[in-house]
N, C-alpha and C positions, 0 to 999 in steps of 0.2 A: 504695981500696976504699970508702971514706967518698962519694966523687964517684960511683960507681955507685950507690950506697944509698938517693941524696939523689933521683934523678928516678923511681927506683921507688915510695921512700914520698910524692913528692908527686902520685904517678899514682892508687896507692892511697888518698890520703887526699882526692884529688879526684873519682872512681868514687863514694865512699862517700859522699860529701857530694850528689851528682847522685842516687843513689838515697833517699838517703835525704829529700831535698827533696821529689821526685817523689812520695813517699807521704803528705808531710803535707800536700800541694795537691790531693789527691783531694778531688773535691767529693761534699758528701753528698747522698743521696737522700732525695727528699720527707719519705719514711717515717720515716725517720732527723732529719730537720730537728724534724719534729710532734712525736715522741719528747722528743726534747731543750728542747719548747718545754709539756712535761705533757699533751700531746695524745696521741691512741692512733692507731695506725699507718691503721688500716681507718677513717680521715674519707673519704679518698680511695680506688677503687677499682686494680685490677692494671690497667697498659696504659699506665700516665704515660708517654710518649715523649720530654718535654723538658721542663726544670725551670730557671727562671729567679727568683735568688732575693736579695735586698739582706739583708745579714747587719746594717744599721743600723740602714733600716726598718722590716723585717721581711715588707715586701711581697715576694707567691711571684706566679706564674703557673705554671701545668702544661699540658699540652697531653694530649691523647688522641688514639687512630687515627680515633674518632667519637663522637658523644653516645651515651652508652647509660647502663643502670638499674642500680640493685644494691637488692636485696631486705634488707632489715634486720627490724627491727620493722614499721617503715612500710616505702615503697621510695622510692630516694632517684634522682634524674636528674641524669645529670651532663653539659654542654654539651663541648665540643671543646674548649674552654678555659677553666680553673675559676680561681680570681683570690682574694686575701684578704688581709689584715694582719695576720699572726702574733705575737702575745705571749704571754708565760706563762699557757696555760689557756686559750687564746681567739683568734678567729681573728674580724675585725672586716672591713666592707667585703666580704663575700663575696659574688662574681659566678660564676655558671655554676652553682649546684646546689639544685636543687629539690626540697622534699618533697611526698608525697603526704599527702592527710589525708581521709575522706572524700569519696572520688572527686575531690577536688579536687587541683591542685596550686598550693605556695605559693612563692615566690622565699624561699632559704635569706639573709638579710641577716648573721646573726653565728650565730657553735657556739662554745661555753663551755665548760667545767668547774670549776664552783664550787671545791667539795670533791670531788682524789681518791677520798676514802675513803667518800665516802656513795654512791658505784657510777654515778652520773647526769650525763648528759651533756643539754646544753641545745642546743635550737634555735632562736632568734629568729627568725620567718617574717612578724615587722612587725605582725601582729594579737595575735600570743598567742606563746608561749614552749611548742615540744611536749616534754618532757623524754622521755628514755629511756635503757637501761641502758647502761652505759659499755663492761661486758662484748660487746655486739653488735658494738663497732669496733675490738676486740682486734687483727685481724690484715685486710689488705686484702681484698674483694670482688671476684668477678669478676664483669663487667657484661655487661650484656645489650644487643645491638646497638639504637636505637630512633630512630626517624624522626618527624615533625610530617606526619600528613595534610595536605590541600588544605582540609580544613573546620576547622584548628588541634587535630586532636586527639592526645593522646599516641600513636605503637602502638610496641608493643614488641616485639620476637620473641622467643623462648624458646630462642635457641639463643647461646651463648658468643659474644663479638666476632670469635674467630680461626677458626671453621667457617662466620660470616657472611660472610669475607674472600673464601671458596676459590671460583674461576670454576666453575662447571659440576658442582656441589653442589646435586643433584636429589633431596635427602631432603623432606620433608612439614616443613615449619614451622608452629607454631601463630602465631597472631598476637591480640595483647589492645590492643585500642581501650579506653584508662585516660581 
């Protein structure tokens, strides 16, 4: 009896041990990474398709379906593939995301947060530091599909990434030359 007992519980105790591996190697998502690094989920907008991330460095890459905008205080552009150094509160080396200020836009180099508690979130844009509330990047954004004219200018369309996607989607689109 003992001889039957011994390949069942090592069936069982091997099942259990493959599942249970399985869930503590699930990789976390962006969102989740920023979270756990005192960052707030909405730096990065909805649509992240691939996430490559050094749990040592702390260097990410993210990918998108394409560049597009997300509207905050200011509005923010985000490239096809956004790039940075993650530490506690700050996120150093940042490629792909640009703010607007004054009809201008500026390459986003570092986003901070000093202090949680006093609600403000820092942009280093290499001439000046724009701060804004912390509350605006509570939860992800959804982005706006946006292209580079032939004469380098922003345009943006006004409709979601995933209705810009659909072939033969003959609604009126507004379009903003930023």
């Amino acid at each position: 009896m003992a001889n039957i007992l011994l390949p069942t519980f090592l069936t069982i105790t091997l099942f259990t041990l493959t599942i249970s591996s399985s869930f503590s190697t699930q990789t976390p998502t962006i969102y989740e990474i920023l979270r756990s690094n005192g960052l707030p989920m909405g730096l990065l907008p909805k649509g992240v398709t691939n996430l490559t991330y050094d749990d040592q460095s702390g260097r990410f890459e993210v990918h998108l379906d394409q560049a597009c905008n997300s509207k905050y205080e200011n509005e923010l552009h985000y490239d096809v593939n956004v790039s940075g150094t993650l530490s506690y509160g700050m996120i150093n080396a940042v490629s792909g995301i640009s703010a607007q200020d004054l009809f201008m836009w500026f390459s986003v180099k570092e986003i901070r947060v000093d202090v949680p508690s006093s609600g403000l979130i820092y942009f280093d844009v290499g001439v000046v530091h724009k701060q804004f509330s912390l509350a605006s990047f509570d939860t992800p954004r959804d982005c706006l599909a946006s292209v580079i004219s032939n004469d380098d200018q922003l345009i943006s369309q006004t409709v979601p990434k995933i209705q810009s996607r659909k072939l033969g989607h003959h609604e009126e689109h507004t379009i903003a030359v930023l």
